[in-house]
MIDO-393312 format. One line per 8 residues: number of its first residue (from 1); for each residue x, y, z of C-alpha. Coordinates in Angstrom, 2 decimals, always signed. Example, Ala and Ser with C-alpha at 12.3 -4.5 7.8 and 13.67 -1.06 7.14 Angstrom:
1) +12.30,-4.50,+7.80 ~ +13.67,-1.06,+7.14
end
This chain:
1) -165.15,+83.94,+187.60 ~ -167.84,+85.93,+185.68 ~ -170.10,+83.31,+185.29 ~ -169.75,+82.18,+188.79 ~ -170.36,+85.72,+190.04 ~ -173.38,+85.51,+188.04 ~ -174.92,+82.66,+188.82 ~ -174.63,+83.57,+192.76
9) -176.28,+87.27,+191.85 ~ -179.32,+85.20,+189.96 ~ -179.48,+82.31,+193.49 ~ -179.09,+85.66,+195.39 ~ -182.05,+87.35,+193.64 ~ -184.01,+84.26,+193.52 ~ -184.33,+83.61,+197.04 ~ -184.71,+87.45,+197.76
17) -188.01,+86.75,+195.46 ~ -188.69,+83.76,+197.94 ~ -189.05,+85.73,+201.35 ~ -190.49,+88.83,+199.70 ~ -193.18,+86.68,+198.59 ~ -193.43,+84.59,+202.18 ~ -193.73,+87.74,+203.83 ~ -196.61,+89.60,+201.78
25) -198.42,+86.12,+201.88 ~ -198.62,+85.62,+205.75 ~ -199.12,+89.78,+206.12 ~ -202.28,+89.15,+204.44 ~ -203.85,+85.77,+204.70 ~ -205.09,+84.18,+208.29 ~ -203.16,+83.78,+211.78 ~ -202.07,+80.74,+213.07
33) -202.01,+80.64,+216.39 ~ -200.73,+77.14,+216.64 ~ -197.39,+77.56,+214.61 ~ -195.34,+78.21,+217.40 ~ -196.37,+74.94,+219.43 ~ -196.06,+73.30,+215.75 ~ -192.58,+74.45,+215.28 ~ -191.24,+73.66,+218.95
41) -187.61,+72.52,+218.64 ~ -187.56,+68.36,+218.35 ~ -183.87,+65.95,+218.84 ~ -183.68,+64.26,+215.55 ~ -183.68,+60.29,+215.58 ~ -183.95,+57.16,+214.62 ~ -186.76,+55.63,+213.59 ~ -185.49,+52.19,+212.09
49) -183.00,+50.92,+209.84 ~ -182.15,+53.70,+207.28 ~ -185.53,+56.26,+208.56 ~ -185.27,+58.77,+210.57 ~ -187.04,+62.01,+212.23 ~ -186.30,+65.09,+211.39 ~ -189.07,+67.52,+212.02 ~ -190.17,+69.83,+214.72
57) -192.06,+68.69,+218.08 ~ -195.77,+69.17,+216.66 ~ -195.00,+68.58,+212.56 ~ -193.31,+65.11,+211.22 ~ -190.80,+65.33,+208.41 ~ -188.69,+61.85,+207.83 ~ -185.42,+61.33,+205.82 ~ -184.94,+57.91,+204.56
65) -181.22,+57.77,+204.22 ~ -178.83,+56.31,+201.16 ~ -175.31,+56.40,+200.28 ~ -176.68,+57.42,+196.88 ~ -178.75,+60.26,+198.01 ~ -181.72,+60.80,+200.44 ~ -185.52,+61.16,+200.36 ~ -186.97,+63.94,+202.60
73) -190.79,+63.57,+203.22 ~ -192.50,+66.63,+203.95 ~ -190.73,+70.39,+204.79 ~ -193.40,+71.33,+207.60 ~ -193.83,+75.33,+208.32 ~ -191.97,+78.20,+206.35 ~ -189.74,+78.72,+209.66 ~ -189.45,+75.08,+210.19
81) -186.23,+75.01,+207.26 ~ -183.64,+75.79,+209.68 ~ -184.52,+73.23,+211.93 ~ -185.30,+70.75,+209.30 ~ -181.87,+71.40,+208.08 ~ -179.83,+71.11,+211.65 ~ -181.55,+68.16,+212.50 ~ -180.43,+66.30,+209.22
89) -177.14,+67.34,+210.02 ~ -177.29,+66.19,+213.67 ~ -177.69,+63.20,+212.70 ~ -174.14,+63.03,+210.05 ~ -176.04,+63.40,+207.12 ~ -176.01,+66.45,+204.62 ~ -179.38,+68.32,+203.28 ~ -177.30,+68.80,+199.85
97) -177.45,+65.30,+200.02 ~ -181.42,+64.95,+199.61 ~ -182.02,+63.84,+195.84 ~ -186.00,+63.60,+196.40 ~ -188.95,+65.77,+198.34 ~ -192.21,+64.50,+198.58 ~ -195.32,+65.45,+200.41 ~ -198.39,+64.14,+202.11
105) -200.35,+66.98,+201.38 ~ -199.64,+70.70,+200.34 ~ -201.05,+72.52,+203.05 ~ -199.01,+75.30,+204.88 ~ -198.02,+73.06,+207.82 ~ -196.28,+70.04,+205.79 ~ -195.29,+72.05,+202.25 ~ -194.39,+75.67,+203.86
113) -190.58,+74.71,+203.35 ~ -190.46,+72.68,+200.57 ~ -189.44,+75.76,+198.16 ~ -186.95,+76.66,+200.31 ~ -185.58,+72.81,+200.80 ~ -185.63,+72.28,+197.06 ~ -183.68,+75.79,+196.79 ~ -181.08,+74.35,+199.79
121) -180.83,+71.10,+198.07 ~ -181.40,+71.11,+194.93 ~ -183.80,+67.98,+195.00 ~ -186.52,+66.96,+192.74 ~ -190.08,+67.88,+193.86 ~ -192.45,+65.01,+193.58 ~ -196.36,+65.10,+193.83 ~ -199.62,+64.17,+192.73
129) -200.96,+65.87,+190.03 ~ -203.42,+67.81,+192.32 ~ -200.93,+68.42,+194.77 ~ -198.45,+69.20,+191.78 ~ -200.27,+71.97,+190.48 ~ -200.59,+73.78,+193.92 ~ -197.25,+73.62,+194.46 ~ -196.14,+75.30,+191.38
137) -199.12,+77.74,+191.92 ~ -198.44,+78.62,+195.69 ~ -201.29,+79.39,+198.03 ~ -204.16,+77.70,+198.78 ~ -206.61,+75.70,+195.76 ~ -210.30,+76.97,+196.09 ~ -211.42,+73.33,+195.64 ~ -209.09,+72.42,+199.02
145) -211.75,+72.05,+202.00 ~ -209.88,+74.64,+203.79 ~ -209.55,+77.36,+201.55 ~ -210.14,+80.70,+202.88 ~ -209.24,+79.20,+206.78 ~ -204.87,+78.56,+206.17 ~ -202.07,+80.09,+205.25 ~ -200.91,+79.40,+201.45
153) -197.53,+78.30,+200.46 ~ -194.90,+79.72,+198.37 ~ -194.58,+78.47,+194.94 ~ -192.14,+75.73,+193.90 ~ -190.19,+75.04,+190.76 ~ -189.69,+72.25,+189.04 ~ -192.64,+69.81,+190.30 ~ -192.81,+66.75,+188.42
161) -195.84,+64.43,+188.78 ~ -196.34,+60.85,+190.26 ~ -199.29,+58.67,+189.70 ~ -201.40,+56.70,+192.61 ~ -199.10,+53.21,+192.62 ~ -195.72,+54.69,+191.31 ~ -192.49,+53.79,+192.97 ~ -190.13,+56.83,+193.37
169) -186.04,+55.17,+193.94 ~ -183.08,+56.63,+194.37 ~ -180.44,+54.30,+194.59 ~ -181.54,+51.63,+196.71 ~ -184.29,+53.50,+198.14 ~ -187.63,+52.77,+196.75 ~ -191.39,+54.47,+198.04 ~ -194.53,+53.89,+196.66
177) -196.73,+56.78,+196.58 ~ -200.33,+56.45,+197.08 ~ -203.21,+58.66,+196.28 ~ -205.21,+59.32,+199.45 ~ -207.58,+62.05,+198.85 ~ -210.14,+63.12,+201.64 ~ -208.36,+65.62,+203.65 ~ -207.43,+67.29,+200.31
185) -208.00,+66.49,+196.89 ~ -204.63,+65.33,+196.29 ~ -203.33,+63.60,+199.49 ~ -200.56,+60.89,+199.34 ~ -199.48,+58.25,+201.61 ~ -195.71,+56.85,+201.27 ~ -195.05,+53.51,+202.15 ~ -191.14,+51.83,+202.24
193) -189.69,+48.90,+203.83 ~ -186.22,+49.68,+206.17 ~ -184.05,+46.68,+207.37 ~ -182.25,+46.19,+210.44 ~ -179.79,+42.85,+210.77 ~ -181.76,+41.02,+207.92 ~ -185.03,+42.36,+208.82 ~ -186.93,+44.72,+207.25
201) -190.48,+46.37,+208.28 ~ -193.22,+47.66,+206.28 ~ -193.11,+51.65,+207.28 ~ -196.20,+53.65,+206.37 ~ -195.98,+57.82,+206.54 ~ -199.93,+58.13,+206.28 ~ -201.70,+61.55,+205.26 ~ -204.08,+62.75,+207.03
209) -207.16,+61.42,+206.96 ~ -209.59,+64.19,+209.15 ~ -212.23,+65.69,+207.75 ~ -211.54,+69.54,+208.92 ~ -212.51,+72.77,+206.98 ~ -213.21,+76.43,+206.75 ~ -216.37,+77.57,+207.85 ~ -219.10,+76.88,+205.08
217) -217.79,+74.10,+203.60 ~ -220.05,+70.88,+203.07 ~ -218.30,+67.57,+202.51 ~ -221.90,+66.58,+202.14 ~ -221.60,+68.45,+198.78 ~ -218.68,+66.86,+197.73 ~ -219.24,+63.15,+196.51 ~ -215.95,+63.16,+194.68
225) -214.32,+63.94,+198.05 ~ -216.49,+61.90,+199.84 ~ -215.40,+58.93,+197.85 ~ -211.71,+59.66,+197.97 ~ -212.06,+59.33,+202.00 ~ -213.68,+55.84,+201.73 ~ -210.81,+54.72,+199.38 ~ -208.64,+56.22,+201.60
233) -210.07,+53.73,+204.49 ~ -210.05,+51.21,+202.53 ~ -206.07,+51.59,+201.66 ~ -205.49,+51.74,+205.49 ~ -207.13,+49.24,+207.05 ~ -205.25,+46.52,+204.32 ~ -201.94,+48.52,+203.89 ~ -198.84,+46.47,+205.58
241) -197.72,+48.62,+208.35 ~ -195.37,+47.79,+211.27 ~ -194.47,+51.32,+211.67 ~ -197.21,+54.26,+211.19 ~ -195.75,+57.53,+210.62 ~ -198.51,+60.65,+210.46 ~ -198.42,+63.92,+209.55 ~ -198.79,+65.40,+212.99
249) -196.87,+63.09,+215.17 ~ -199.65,+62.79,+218.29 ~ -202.07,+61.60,+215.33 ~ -199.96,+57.96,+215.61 ~ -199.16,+58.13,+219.49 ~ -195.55,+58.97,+218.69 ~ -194.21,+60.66,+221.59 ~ -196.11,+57.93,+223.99
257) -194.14,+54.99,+221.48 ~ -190.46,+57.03,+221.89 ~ -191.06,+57.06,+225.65 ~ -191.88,+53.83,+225.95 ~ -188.69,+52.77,+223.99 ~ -186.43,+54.98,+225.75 ~ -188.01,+53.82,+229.16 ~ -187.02,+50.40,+227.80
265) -183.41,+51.47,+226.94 ~ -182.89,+52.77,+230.26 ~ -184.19,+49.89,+232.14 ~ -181.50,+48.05,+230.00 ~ -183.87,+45.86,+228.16 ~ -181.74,+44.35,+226.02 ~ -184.47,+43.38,+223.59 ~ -185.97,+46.81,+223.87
273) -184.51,+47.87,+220.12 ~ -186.10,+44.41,+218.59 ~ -188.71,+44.76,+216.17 ~ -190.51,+42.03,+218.28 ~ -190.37,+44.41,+221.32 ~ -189.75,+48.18,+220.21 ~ -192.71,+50.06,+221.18 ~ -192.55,+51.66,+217.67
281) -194.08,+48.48,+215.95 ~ -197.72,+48.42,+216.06 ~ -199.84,+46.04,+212.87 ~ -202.67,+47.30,+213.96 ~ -202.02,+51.32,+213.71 ~ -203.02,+52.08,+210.47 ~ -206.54,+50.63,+210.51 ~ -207.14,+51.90,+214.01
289) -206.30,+55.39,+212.03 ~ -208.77,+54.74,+209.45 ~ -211.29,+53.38,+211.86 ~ -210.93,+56.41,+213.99 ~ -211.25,+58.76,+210.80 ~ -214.40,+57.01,+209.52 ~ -216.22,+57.92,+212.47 ~ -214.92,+61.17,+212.55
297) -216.66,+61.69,+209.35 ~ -219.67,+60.08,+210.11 ~ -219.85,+62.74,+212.95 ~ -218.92,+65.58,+210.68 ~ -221.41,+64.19,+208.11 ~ -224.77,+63.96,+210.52 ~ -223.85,+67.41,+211.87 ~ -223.79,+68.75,+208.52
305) -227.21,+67.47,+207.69 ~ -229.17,+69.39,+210.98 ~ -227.48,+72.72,+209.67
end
């Protein structure tokens, strides 16, 4: 009973530590006037075969489901955690049940809640090993294109570290990570297959590929960065993809996909939920995204050179 008492004083004390330290971050570092439309309430659901969304309305977060544990990709906003965690359980599944949390990249908007997730769960923390050492830092890296311009993050323990090609499983679950940098130094891309009646699709959760920053910063200067986007492109416009997944759902026409399906449903199309049919599938998403981010750059780029 001692040692039980214990060990609840030390979780007690630890996650104490956790919101003291969220709160005297955001009292000091920049607004964000767009978290509350980020973190508008969102219905979990399915996605296909074992994947499934769980985030809020403006900020994706996917569970890929197992009997032998689950893999939660990306923990949104600090104050997105509860709602992470009711929409899992919405859906019948358990958050105590995730076994893995990866991330796209480790901004404030898609890592806020990992520590707290990990803390809920108990699940491993996997990233790359840019991303990796952010996350056990917390706040923002001064190499990240947006430092001094976002929020940081809280610190997380117990990040191990992938490599660009690796294959995380639990149980029958396998994603392959892969290094996208551009966006930030250390962005990854996920990419799984999930089956429905002997068919499987090629899903893709795709970091973000836009070439934002805070005020002063030159991707111009950056070669290294400038590099990672173009094999970043490159990855996307060869990746298979039935299903593209982003970071911020409107990035991959989400909402305008679930509406279609669910206008199909209710019609009673009964080859609405098909792979051949569902709005969802789309093989030529993920190099429209990299096309589209290409010449976003290109913009960004030429602007940069008449300042």
């Amino acid at each position: 009973m001692t040692n039980r008492l214990g060990t609840f004083a030390l979780r007690v004390l630890a996650f104490a530590f956790l919101a003291l330290f969220q709160y005297s971050i955001a009292a000091q570092e920049p607004p964000c006037p767009s978290c509350a439309t980020w973190n508008a309430p969102q219905a979990p659901f399915h996605i296909y075969g074992n994947s499934y969304y769980v985030g809020t309305h403006g900020l994706t977060a996917i569970l890929v489901a197992s009997d032998a544990g689950h893999v939660l990709l990306d923990a949104d906003l600090p104050e997105s955690v509860p709602q992470i965690v009711a929409n899992v359980r919405d859906l019948g599944f358990r958050v105590e049940d995730v076994k893995l949390i990866v991330n796209s990249h480790v901004h404030f908007d898609h890592a806020g809640g990992i520590a707290e997730l990990q803390h809920l769960s108990g699940a491993r923390v996997v990233a790359s090993e840019w991303s990796a050492a952010v996350l056990k830092a917390g706040g923002v890296a001064t190499d990240d294109p947006q430092h001094g311009g976002i929020r940081g993050i809280a610190p997380v323990a117990h990040v191990e570290t992938l490599h660009d090609g690796e294959v995380l499983r639990i149980g029958p679950l396998e994603l392959a990570a892969h290094v996208t940098p551009g966006h930030t130094p250390g962005g990854t891309s996920w990419t799984w297959k999930s089956c429905e009646a002997n068919r499987c699709l090629n899903i893709v959760y795709a970091d973000s590929l836009t070439s934002v920053s805070a005020d002063g910063f030159r991707f111009t200067d950056r070669p290294q960065l400038l590099q990672g986007f173009q094999t970043s492109f490159t990855f996307f416009r060869s990746v298979p993809c039935d299903i593209l997944l982003t970071t911020h759902p409107d990035a991959g026409n989400l909402w305008e996909h679930l509406a279609a399906r669910q206008r199909g449903a209710s019609a009673g199309n009964a080859s609405s939920g098909s792979p051949a049919l569902d709005p969802m599938v789309d093989t030529t998403a993920c190099r429209n995204l990299a096309d589209n981010a290409s010449a976003q750059l290109s913009k960004r780029l030429a602007a940069e050179k008449q300042e």
